[in-house]
N, C-alpha and C positions, 0 to 999 in steps of 0.2 A: 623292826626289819622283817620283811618277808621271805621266809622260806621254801623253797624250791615245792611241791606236792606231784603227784602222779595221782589221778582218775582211777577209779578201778570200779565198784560195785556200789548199790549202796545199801544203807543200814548195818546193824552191825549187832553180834551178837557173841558174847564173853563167857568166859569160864576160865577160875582160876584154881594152878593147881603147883603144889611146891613141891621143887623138885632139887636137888645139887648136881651142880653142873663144873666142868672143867676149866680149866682157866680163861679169864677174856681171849678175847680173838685179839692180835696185833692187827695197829692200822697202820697200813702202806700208803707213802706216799712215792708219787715219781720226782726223780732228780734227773733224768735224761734220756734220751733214745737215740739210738741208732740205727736207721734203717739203708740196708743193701738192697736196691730195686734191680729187677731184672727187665727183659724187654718184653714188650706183648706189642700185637697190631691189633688187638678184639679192637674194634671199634666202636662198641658199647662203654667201654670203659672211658673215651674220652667224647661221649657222645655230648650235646649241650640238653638234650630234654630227656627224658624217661625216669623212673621211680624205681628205686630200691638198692640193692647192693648188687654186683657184678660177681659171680663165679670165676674171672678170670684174674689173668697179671698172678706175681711172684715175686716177692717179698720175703726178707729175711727181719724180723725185728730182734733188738737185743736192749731191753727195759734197765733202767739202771733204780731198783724201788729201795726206801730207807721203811726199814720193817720195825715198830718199836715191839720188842720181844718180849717174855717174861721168862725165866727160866725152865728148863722141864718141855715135856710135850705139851703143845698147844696147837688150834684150830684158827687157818689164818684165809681171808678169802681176797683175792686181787680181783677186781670188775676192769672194765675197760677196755676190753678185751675184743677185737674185731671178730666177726659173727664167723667168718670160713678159714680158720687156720687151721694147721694139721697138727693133729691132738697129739700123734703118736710123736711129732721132733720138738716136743711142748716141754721144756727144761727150763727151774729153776736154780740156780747155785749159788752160795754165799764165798764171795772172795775171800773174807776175813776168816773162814772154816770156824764163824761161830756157831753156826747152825745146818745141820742137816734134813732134808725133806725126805720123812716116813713114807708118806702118801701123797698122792693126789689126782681129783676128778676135775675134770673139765665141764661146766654147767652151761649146756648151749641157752645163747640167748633167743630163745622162739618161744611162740606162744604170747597171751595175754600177761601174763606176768614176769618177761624177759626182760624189762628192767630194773625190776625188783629183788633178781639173782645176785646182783653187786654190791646187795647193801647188807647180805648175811654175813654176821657180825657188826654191824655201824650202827649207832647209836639214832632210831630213826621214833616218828609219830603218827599212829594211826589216825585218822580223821573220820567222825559219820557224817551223816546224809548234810547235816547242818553246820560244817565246820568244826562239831568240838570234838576234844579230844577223849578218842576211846581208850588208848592203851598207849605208855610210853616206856620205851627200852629196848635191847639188844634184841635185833631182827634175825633169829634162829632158822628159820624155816620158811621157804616160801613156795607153794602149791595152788593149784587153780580152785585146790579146796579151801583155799584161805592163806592165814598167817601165824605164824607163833612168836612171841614175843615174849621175852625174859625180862623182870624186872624186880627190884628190891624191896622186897617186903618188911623189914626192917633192917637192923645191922647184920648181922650174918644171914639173913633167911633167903632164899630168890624163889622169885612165882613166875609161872606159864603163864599166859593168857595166847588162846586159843581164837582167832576172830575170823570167821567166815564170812563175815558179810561187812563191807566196811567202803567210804567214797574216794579217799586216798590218804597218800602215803607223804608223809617230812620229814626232810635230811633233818637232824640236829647236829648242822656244822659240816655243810659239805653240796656237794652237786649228784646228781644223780646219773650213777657212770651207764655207759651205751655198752651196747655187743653182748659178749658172753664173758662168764667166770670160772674164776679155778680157784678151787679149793683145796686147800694143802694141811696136812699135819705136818708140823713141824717140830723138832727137838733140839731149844736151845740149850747151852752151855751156859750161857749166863744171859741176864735181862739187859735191857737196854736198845737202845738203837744198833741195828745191821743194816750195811751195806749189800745185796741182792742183785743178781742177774739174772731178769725174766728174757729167753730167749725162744722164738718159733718163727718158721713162716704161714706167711697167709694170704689169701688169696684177695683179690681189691684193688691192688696197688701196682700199676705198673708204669712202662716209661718208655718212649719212643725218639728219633730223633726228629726234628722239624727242620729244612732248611726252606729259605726263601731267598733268591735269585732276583735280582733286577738288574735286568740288560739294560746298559748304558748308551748313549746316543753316540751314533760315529758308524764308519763303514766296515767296522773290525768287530767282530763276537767277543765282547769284556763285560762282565756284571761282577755287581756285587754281591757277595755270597754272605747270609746273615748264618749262624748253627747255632738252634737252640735243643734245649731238652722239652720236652712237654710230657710232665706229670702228672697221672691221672690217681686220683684217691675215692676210690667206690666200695671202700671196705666198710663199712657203718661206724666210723668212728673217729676223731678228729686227732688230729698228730701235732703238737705244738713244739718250735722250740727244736726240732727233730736236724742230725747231722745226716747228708742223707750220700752213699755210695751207688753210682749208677753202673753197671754191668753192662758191658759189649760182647756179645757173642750169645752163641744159642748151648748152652747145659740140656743135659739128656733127664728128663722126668721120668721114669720109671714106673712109678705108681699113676691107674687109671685117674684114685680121687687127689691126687697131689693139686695144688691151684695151682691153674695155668699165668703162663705170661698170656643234660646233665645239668638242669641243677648250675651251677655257678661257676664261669668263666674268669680265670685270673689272668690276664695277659698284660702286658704292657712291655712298651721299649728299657734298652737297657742301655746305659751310657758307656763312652767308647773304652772309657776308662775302667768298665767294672772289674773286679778280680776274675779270673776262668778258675775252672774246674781244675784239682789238681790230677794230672791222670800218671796210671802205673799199669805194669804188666802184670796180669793176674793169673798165673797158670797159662792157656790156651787162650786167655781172654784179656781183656780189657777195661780197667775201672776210674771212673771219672767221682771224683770227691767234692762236695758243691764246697766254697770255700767258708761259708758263714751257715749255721742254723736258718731250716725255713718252716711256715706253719702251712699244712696240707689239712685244710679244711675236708671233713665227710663232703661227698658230691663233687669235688670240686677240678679243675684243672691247671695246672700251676704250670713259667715255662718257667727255665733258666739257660743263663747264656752256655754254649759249650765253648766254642773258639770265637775267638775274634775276627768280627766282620773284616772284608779281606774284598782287595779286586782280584778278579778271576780271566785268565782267557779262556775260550769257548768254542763250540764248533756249532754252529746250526747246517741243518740238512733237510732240505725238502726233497723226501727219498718214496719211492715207488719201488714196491717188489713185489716178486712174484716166484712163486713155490716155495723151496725151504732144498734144506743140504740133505736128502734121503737119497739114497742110493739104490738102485736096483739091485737085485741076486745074481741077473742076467739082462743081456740087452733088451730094451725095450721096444718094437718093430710096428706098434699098433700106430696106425695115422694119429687119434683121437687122443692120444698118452699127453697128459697133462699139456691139454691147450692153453688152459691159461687166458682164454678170448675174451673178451670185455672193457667193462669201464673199470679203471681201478681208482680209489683216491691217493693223494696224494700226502702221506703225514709229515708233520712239521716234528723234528729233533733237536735234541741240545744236548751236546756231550761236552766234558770237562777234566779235567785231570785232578786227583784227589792230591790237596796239598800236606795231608796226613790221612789217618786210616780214619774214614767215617763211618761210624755207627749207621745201618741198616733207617732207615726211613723215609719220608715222603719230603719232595722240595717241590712248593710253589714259585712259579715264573711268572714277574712281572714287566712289564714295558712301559715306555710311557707313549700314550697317544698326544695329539694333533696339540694338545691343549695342556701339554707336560705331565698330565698327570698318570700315575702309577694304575696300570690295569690288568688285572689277572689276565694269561692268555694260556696256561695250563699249569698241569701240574702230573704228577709221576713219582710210583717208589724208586728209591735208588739201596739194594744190599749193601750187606758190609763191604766197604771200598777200603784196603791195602791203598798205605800211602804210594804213590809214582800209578795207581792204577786208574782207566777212567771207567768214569758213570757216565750212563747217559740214560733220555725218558722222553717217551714218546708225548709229545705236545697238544697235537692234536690234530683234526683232517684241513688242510690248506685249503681256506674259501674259495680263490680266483684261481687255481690251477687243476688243472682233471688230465688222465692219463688212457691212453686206448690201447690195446696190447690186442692185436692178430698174428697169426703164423701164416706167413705166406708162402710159403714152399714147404714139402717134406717129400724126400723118395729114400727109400731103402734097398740095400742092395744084399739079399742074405748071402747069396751068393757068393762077391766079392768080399763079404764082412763091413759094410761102412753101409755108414746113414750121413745123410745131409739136412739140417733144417734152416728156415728162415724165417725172422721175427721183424715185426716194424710197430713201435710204438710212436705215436703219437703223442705229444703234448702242446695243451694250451693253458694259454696263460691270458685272464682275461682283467689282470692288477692292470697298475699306470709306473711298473716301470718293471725290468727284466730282470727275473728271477731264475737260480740256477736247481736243476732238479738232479736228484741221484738217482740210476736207474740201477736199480739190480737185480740181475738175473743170476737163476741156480740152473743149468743146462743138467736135467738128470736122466736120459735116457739109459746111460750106462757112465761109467768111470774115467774111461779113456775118451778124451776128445780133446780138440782144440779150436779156438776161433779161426774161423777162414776167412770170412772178411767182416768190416762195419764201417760206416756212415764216420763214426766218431771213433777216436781213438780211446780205449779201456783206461781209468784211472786208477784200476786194480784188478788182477784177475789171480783168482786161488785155484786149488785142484777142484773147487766144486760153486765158487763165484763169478763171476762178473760184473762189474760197477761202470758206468758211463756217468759224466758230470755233464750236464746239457744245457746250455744257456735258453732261454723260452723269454724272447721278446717279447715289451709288452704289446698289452690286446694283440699277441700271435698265438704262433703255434711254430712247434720244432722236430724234426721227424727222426728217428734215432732206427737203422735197418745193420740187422748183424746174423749171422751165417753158423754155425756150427758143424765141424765136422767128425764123424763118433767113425773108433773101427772098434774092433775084438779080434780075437784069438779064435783055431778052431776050437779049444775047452770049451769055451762059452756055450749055452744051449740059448738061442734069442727067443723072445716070446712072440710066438706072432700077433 
């Protein structure tokens, strides 16, 4: 049978020397994990190309390791350890209060010899330049100056050997673990197998929501609303088997080096019937439970379903605006004060009503063209959405429609206290059939005003909006003229 080996230097050169040493190292194995994912938007972390590990995302792991012990203080080392966890919330405990942890250091995995750190203590085999075997035994020590290796020189005796120079390295009985290691002294009560809880977080891991929208055919705004999760694992180390909790909401990081909230694509549909998430209130937050263990391959991107695909109604809007809700100090009297004159485009929206609270993320819209079939036509984040509250995301700019905005009147009266302005937007529409446009204006020369007259009658007007709905014949055009009239007070100081 072939055994695993790792590359390192070659030739090889020995020295042996006796020495007594403490009790073997226990070897740990895993019997489970539980990981608490928090949300990240790095977009590295669910990139599909680029090499190495990710700095970002926030993860909570809690290892479930079967420790075989020996009584007394002993030297125990766990590998497999992802490269950017934070050292300082790095806690071991034994359930059964068989054993208690003395010490322990955290062995980063960097450098030419980082995966060689998770085999101190395991039962491993030097190799030279030619295959054979230099030295076989308990791997004590591993440095860029070499190796040390503990081995039985007869019945009671043990010998050092020392190898600086060597081509690689073999498990005897086992795989060669990734990341970084921790090394613990440990003080058991009595020998035997323990049950253990390795717990940290670390940085690699994070998890966002995905939805995808596909408007259905008909005169009414209805689509289908897919919610998945999409799991990113860029922490250098493979997760099998793993129960995993997903976190809604944003927690306060504190520490600068705390990990913040490709290589291989997992995606595939999920049938209608599959289990959801189980979800609970978490404090201030929100925690969705996947229902079954899943494997989060290094590199890779995993989805799972959150809710059950769902029909939705919908709003589309092809909306044209101009300025924003600012307000002056004092009236504003200059001709020139936010003209506003030109071409504007025209963007396509979709807004929707959340059927529960959804997790912060990105939803792609699809349609179907001429030929039935499904075709991107944007996409957009939508924040945490409170169920009964809506989302909406800007689409994109409308091909066949363009929007002209001039001010055709302005006179001010400082005198009297009042101003008067007047606007005419044009729109064309140059589709093959009539589309309806939203116009919205922010009148902000001062606070106080009212419309005096328009063209079309307002489908909404607030203390600092106004919205016109405009029907735009096809290959026309539709002409939209509206008036404002501003007073003030003498407090007021106007600008000229």
């Amino acid at each position: 049978m072939n055994q695993p080996a790792l590359s390192a230097v070659a030739l090889a050169c020995i020295a042996g020397l006796a020495i007594a040493t403490p009790a073997g190292a226990a070897t740990p194995t895993a019997s489970g994990t539980d990981i608490t994912l928090y949300r990240s938007d790095n977009a590295a972390l669910y990139a599909s190309s680029g090499d190495g590990n990710v700095g970002d995302g926030y993860a909570v792991i809690r290892e479930r390791r079967t420790l075989a012990l020996q009584p007394g203080v002993q030297d125990i080392t766990l590998g497999d350890l992802p490269d950017q966890l934070d050292a300082e919330a790095l806690a071991l405990g034994f359930p059964d209060g068989n054993a208690k942890v003395v010490s322990q250091r955290l062995l980063l995995g960097q450098g030419g010899s980082a995966a060689l750190t998770g085999l101190i203590g395991r039962e491993v085999t030097v190799l030279g330049d030619g295959g054979e075997a230099l030295a076989t035994g308990t791997l004590k020590r591993v440095g860029d100056d070499g190796l040390m290796i503990e081995s039985a020189l007869g019945k009671s005796a043990l010998g050092t050997t020392w190898i600086r120079q060597y081509a690689g390295v073999r498990v005897n009985g086992g795989n060669f673990p990734t990341g970084s290691s921790l090394r613990l002294r440990v003080d058991a009560a009595r020998g035997g197998n323990s049950e253990a809880v390795l717990s940290y977080p670390t940085a690699g891991l994070g998890w966002r929501a995905a939805y995808v929208a596909t408007l259905l055919p008909g005169s009414a705004c209805r689509m289908q609303f897919e919610s998945r999760a999409s799991i990113a694992n860029r922490s250098g180390r493979d997760w099998n088997d793993a129960k995993l909790t997903l976190i809604a909401g944003e927690p306060n990081f504190a520490k600068a080096s705390t990990p913040r909230p490709v290589v291989m694509m997992a995606a595939k549909s999920f049938a209608a019937d599959a289990p959801m998430p189980q979800q609970a209130q978490m404090d201030n937050y929100r925690s969705y439970t996947l229902p079954a263990p899943v494997d989060l391959p290094d590199g890779s991107v995993s989805q799972a379903p959150l809710y059950e695909t769902r029909s939705l109604s919908c709003e589309r809007t092809n909306l044209v605006e101009s300025g924003g809700t600012w307000q002056p100090p004092q009236p504003m009297l200059g001709p020139d004060f936010n003209s506003g004159s030109g071409n504007d485009s025209i963007v396509s929206t979709l807004k929707f009503t959340a059927f529960d609270s959804l997790p912060a993320g990105y939803l792609r819209v699809l349609t179907q063209d001429s030929h039935g079939t499904p075709q991107f036509i944007g996409e957009g984040r939508i924040n945490d959405t409170p169920k009964g509250s809506d989302a909406s995301i800007a689409l994109g700019t409308a091909f066949d429609l363009r929007a002209t905005r001039e001010r055709t009147a302005f006179h001010a009266d400082k005198a009297g206290r009042t101003m008067d302005e007047t606007f005419r937007i044009t729109l064309t529409n140059a589709g093959d059939s009539t589309r309806t446009v939203t116009v919205r204006e922010h009148p902000s020369r001062w606070r106080e005003w009212k419309l005096a007259s328009s063209s079309a009658p307002p489908s909404r007007q607030t203390t600092d909006t106004l919205e016109f709905r405009v029907d735009v014949p096809a290959n026309g055009k539709a002409v939209l003229d509206y008036a404002v009239h501003y007073t003030w007070s003498t407090e007021q100081n106007p600008q000229p």
